[in-house]
Phi, psi and omega in degrees: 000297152337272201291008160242030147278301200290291224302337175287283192349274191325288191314321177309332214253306163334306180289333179275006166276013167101355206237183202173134185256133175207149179310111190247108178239121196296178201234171192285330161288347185271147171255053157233158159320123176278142165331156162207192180229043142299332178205134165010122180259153209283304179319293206305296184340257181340326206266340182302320183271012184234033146247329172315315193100077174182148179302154204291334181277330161267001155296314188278000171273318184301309182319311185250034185018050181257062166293137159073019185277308194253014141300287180329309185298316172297296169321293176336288191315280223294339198278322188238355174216317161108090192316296184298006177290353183077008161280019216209084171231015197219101179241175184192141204222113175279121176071128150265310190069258191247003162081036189259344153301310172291329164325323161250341174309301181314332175286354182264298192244161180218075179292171181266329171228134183227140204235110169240126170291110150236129182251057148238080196332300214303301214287352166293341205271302178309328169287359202255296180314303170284317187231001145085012195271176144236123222290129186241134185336155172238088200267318166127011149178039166217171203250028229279308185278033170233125182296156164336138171051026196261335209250144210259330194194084198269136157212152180221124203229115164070014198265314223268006194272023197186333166316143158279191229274285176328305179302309181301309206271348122005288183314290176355263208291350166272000171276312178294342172277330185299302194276139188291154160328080202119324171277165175275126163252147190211077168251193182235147212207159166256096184247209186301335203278332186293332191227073162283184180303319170327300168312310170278002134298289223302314181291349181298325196267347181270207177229043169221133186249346182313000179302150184217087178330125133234139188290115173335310191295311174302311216266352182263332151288353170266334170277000182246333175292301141030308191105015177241131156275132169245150202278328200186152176205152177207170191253160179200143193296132168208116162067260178236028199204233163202169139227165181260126170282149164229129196251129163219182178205105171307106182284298214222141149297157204283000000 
């Protein structure tokens, strides 16, 4: 049921470039992962931007009319945790999807390793290709294949606002095992600040139903039993609404 609102969501938005998500079976000679419609699919994606003339992450910003959300979002982090300190040199990116985050994060840090969960193969395949990360097995709500204490700076962009509830605290607590001591975890949640009236008109008027509630108060007390402090939140446009980013740093082990 999740996964065919968004996929209603994804197609509306799609369509109004002129495009359409459709199913893709590879000829007996192609070596890719067939498509699916959990998410914007890569082949069609990749090939609209480069009839556009324009890089795929700024087609798909045009596309979901985000220009400049995930510039502005890397400047937040950077702003609160200081990207350029050298210190970031082991990162891990939840959902990378199309690498519309790592674009700007990569202007920044020049980590030794970058690590992605994507379980949408084909664009797992295009991350690999375009930004040099490693595509890491996905099972859809664990971190299983990053050793213990390793990552310097764990994110996540639009993933925890639409996951259930249950598969998001899965992530958690595989967050909570990953990042080292001393490191960031920096993703966005739909909490109290997100759905005033306003908000809850407007998505009421639309046809996308995938927002998924988490209580600030809670998820800020689960990282501090955790071993995290949290440092900061700031907001970004998501859909007909917003959502908050929450910055946390691991002081201690659990």
């Amino acid at each position: 049921m999740l996964r065919r609102k968004i996929t209603s969501f994804l197609r509306n938005q799609i369509r109004k470039t002129g495009y359409d998500i459709a199913r893709y079976a590879p000829t007996e000679t192609e070596n890719e992962p067939i498509e699916t419609e959990s998410y914007i699919p890569a082949r069609q994606t990749i090939a609209a931007a480069a009839r556009a003339g324009v890089p795929v992450w700024q087609y798909v910003e045009q596309m979901w009319n985000q220009v400049g959300d995930a510039e502005r979002v890397i400047n937040h982090i950077d702003e609160t945790v200081d990207l350029q300190s050298g210190t970031f040199r082991s990162v891990l990116e939840i959902g990378a999807g199309t690498g519309m985050y790592l674009e700007f994060l990569l202007r920044k840090i020049t980590p030794i390793t970058i690590q992605s969960y994507e379980t949408a193969a084909n664009w797992a395949k295009y991350l690999e290709s375009t930004y040099a990360v490693k595509s890491m097995n996905s099972d859809g709500e664990t971190l299983r294949g990053t050793e213990t204490s390793s990552i310097d700076l764990l994110l996540a962009h639009g993933v925890f606002v639409y996951l259930p509830t249950i598969t998001t605290l899965s992530y958690f607590k595989e967050i909570l095992r990953v990042t080292k001591t001393g490191g960031y975890a920096v993703f966005d949640i739909i909490d109290e600040e997100c759905l005033d009236q306003i908000e809850i008109t407007a998505w009421l008027k639309s046809t996308s139903r995938y927002p998924i509630f988490l209580g600030r108060s809670y998820v800020i007390e689960f990282f501090r039993k955790g071993g995290f402090d949290f440092v900061s939140r700031f907001h970004n446009k998501l859909g007909e609404g917003k959502s908050t980013y929450l910055v946390f740093r691991r002081v201690c082990g659990t």
